[in-house]
N, C-alpha and C positions, 0 to 999 in steps of 0.2 A: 788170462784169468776170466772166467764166464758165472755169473751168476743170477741166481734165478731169484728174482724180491715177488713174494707175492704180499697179501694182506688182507686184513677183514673180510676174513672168511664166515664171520656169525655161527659158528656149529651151531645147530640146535636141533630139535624133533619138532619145532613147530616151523611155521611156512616158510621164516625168513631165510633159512638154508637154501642153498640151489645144489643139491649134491652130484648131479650130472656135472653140473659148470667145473665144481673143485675137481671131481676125477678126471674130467676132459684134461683140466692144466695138470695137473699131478703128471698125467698119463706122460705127457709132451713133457716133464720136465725130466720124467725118468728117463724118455729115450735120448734128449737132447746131452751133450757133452756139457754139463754143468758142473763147478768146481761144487761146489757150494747154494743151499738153499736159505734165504731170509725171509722169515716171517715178521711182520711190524707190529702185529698185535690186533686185537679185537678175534682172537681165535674163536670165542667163544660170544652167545648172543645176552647173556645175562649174568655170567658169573657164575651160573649153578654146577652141582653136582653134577648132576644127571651129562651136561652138558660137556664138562672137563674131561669125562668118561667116555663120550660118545670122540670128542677131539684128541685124545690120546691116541683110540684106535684109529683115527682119519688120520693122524699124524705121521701114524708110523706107515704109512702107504708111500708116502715119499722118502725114496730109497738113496740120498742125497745127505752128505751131511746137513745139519739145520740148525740154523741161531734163530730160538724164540725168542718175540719179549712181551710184555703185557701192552693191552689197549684198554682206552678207559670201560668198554663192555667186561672185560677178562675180572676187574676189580670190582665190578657192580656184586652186593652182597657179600662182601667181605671176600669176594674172591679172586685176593692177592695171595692169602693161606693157598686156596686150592691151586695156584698157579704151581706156584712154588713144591705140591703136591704131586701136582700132575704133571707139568712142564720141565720145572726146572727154575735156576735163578733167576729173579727180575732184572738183577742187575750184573755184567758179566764181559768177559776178554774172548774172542776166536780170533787163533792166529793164522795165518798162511803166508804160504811163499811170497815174501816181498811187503807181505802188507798185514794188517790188523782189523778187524771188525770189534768196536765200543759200545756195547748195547746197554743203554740206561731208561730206567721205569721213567715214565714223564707223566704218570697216571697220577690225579687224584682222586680219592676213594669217592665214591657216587656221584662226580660231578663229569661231565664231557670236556670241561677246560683241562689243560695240560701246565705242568711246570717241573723244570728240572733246576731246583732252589739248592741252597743251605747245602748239608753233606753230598747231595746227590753232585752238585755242583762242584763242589770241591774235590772229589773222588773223581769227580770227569776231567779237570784241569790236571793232575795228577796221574791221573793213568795215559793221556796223550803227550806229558811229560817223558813217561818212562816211556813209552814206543815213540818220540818221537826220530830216532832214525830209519823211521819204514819206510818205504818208499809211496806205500797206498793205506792212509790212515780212513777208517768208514767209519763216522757214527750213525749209530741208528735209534729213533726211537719213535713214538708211535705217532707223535702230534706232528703237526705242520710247522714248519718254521717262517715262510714267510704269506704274505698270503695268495688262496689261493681264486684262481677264474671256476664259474660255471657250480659255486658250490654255496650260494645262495646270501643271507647275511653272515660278516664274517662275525666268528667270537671264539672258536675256541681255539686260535694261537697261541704256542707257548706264553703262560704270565713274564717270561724272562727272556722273549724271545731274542731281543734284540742283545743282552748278555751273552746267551749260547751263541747266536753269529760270530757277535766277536769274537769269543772264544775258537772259535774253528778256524776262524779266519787269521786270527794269530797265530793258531796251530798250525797251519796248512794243511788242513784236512781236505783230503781229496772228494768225500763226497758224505751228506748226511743223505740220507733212505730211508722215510717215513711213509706212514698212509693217512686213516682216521679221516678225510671226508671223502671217499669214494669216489674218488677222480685225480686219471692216471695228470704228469705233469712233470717236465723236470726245466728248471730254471740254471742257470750259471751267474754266479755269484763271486765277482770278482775270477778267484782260482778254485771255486769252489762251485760242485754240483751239487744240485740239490734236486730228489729223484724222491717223486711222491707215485707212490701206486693206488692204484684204483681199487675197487672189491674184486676178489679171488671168488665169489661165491656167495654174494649174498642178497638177494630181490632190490634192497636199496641203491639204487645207480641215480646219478643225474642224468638230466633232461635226456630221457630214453636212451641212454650210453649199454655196455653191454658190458658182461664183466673182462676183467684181464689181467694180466701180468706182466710185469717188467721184464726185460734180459738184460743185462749190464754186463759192458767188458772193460776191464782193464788191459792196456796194452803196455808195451814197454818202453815207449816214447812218452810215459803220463799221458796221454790221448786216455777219455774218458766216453765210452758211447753205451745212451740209453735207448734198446727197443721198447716202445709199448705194443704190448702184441695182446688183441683183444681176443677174444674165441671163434670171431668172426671173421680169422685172419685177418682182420684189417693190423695193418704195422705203421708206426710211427718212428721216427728215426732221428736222434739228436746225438754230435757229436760235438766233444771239445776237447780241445788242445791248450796244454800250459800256456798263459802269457808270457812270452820273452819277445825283448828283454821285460823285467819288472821295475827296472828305474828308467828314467825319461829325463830328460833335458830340456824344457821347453824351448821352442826356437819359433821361426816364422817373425811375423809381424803380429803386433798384441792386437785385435778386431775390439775387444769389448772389455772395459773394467766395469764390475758392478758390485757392489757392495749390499749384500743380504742380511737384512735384522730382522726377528721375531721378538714377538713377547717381550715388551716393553714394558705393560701394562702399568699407565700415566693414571697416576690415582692420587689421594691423599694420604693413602695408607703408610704405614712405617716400612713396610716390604718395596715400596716403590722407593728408588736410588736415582735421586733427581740430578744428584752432583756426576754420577756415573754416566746418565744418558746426555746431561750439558758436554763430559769431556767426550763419549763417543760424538758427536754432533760435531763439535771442533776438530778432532782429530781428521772426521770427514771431506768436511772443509778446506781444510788448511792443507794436510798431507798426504790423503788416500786422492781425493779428486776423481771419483770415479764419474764415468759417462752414464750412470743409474744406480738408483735404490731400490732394491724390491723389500719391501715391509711384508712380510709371509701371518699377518695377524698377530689378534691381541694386543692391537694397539693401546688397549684401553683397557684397564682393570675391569669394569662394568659400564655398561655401556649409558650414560647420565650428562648432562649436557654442563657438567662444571668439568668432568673427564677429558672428553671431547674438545673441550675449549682450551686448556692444557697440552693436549697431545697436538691439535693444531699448530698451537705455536713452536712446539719444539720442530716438528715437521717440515715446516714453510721455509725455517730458517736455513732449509740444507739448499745450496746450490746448483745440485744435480736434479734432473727431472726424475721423477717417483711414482713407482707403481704399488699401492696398497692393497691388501685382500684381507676382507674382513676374517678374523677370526671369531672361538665361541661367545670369549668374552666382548667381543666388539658390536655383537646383536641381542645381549639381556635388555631387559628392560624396555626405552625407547630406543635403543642402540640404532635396530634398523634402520629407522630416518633419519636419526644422529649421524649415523656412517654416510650415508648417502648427500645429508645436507654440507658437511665439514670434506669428506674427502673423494667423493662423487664412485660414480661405477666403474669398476676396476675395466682398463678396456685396453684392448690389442696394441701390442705398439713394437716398430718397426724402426730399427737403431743399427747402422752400418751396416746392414746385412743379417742382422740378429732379431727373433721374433719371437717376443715374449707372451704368452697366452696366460691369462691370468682364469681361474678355475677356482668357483665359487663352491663352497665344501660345506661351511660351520649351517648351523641348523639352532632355530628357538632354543634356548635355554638346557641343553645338552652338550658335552663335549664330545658326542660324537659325532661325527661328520659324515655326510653322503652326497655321492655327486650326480647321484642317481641313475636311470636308464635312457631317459634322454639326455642329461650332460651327458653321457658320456657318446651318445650317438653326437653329440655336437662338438664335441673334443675328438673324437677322431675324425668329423670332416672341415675341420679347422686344421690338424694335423697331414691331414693329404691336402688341403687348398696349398698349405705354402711350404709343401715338400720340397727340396732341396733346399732349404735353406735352413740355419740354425736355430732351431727352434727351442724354445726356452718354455715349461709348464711351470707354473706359478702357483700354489695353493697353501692353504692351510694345516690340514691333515695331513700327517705322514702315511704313506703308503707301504713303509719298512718297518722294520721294529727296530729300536732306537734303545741301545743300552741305557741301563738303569733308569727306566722308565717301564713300569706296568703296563701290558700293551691293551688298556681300556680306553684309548681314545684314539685307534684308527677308524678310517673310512671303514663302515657299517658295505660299502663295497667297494674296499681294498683289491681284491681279488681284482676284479672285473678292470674297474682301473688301469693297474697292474698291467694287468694282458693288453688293454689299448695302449698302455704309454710303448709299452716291451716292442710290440709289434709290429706298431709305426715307426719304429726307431729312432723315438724323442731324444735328439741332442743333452738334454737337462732337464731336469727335475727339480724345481727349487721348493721344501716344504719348511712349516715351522712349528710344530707341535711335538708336547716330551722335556721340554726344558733342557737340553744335550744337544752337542751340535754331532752331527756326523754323515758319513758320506763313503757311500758304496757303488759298486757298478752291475748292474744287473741286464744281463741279457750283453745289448748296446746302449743304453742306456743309464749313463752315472743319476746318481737321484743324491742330494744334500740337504741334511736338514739343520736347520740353524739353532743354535743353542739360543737363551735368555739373554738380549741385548742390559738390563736395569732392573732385572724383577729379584728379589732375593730367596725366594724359594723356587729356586734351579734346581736342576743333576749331575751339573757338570761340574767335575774335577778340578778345570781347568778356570772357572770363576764366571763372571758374566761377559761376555762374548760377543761377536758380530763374524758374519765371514766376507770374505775377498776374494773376489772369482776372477780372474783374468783367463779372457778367452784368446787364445794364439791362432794361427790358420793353420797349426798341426797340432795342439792340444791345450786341454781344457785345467787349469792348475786351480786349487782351491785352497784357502787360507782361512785358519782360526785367529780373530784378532783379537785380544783378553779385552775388556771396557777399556780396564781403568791405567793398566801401563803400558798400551800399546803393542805388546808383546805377542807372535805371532809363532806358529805350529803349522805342521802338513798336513789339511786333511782330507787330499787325494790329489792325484793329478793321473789325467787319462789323455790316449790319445785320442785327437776327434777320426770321427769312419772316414774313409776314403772316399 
């Protein structure tokens, strides 16, 4: 099975069309042996008439069947009517041999952020229900789902991004195909691709890129391969194959226990659960015993030196050596010196073979976080200094999207991150923001983020939480451990690379 994704095409009569570039791809997709065409959305550059008109007749130049969907431009001036007019459904089923394409509107009306909420979402859990015996389940929709490199500050990832992950990933969905920032890019995700296209035709490209288009094959081994194929023939080439087996055994000898809390946040308030973080603290102690604590931030409701002097002592009391990173809440106020004075600068530390890099994120009195363009020139050559060995990134912001959690408090560059952690092929990812614990694998790279150690306005299901990471010399197992009864869940276990 061969398919042709393009995207944000911009129709329009004014500049931002490049109407050579879409007939150049068009041209090449008619001659090429393509089952099928998807368009992700942003057909149109404003939503107008004039424009939906002009895109119907470009439309029907590709002689290919075609799944439309809307992009937040298509909805600009109320034109989700005219989609619907000119296009076709927003929301909608194409089946084929073996497999399914799930196309859902992720568009809100005049805004560039994306969400697939409320009905839309339940219609989608529902219709991968009823196809779930396909072999190649495809959702598509027009936002990004995780973030992306090279596409400047991040903000308009799905509001529920980290929900529809799951969602797919529960499904086993073979692959989501989006566009919406103009830059081509496909990730693996756990057993899940994830195939963003660049612009099909429209003057907006990043940092001098050229336009293009995707080619995707499905094979009959589930083998999943994405071409980026630009106008300038340049081709890019990414393929993946199922994980088997999907269950794992840990074995080896254990190298590293560590124990991961966030979001403690040690206050006077009614929200802070002192008896909850005294019994984690013991339970530490006495029966985890791990060889390290990493504190992923938020030590501290607000950052005041009655705060501080509270979280100290719960702190000091653990046994094991501890590595802290501040979080937003841990630099309001005097935080800054307060953090500095009480629990000092978070710094490199090297444990059986294991190398923890701790990665300064939270930012004045915001909860978003940036690790900017020199952090990140200094985490990747931290990241190549002590290559071959097990390398542990330590931060506050998450760099995924984290169910049931609004995704307005990732790294401000998520993306960029992303691509240095992916790259270098960081062993671990430890973050703590979102109030939800949870833990994916991305690329070669598992990334975990930890739920609410004591705080009471969480998102987790599961209640207030810590995790348990035991590193094997053939694989990495991770553990949800409830505060307050001890009580423990799987939430992941990968094997380490070769």
């Amino acid at each position: 099975m061969r398919i042709a994704h393009i995207s944000d095409t911009h129709i329009t009569n004014e500049g931002a069309f490049k109407g050579y570039a879409y007939d150049l791809i068009v041209e090449e997709i008619n001659r090429g042996n393509f089952d099928f065409v998807i368009h992700t959305g942003d057909i149109t550059n404003q939503g107008l008439r004039e424009e939906y008109e002009q895109a119907a007749y470009q439309l029907k130049k590709i002689k290919k069947p075609l799944v439309v969907l809307p992009g937040n431009h298509d909805v600009r001036n109320v034109g989700y009517k005219l989609f619907e007019e000119f296009i076709g459904p927003l929301n909608g089923v194409y089946e084929f041999k073996e497999g399914v394409v799930i196309w859902v509107d992720s568009t809100i009306p005049d805004l560039s952020d994306g969400r697939i909420g409320g009905n839309k979402f339940r219609w989608l859990k529902e219709t991968l229900e009823e196809y779930s015996d396909r072999k190649f389940k495809i959702v598509a929709a027009h936002h990004h789902l995780v973030p992306l490199p090279d596409t400047g500050r991040e903000r308009n990832v799905l509001f529920n991004a980290g929900d529809v992950l799951d969602l797919l990933l529960r499904n086993e969905v073979t692959l989501y195909t989006c566009g919406h920032k103009h830059v081509p890019n496909v990730y693996r995700v756990e057993d899940l691709v994830i195939d963003n296209a660049g612009c099909t035709s429209c003057r907006k490209t990043r940092r001098g890129d050229v336009n293009s288009y995707n080619i995707i094959e499905l094979h009959e081994d589930g083998s999943v391969r994405v071409n980026i194929r630009r106008v300038t023939g340049d081709e890019i080439e990414k393929e993946h194959s199922p994980i088997k087996p999907k269950i794992f055994v840990p074995g080896g000898r254990r190298v590293l226990r560590i124990v991961q809390v966030s979001e403690s946040n040690v206050s006077d308030r009614i929200y802070f659960r002192k008896r909850t973080l005294d019994n984690v603290i013991r339970m530490i102690n006495e029966r985890l015993k791990p060889d390290l604590v990493v504190h992923n931030g938020d030590v501290v409701d607000a950052g005041i030196e009655r705060y501080y002097d509270k979280a100290y002592g719960y702190y000091k009391s653990l046994s094991a050596p501890k590595i802290v990173v501040p979080g937003h809440n841990d630099i309001t106020y005097l935080g800054y010196e307060l953090f500095q004075e009480y629990f000092g600068e978070p710094e490199i530390l090297e444990l059986n073979g294991v190398v923890i890099i701790p990665v300064l994120s939270a930012q004045y009195e915001t909860p978003i976080g940036v690790v900017g363009r020199m952090g990140q020139r200094k985490l990747r050559r931290i990241l190549e200094e002590y290559e071959g060995k097990f390398r542990i990134v330590a931060m506050h912001h998450n760099v995924i999207p984290i169910p049931k959690s609004r995704e307005i408090g990732f790294l401000e560059d998520a993306g960029d991150v992303l691509k240095v952690l992916t790259e270098e092929r960081t062993e671990l990812v430890l973050t703590g923001h979102g109030g939800n614990a949870y833990g994916v694998k991305i690329e070669n790279t598992p990334i975990v983020n930890a739920g609410s150690v004591s705080w009471e306005l969480h998102r987790n299901p599961f209640g207030n939480s810590f995790n348990l990471i035991d590193i094997y010399t053939d694989m990495v197992v991770v553990w949800e451990v409830q505060s307050t009864w001890g009580s423990k869940k799987l939430l992941g276990i990968w094997k380490r690379k070769s």
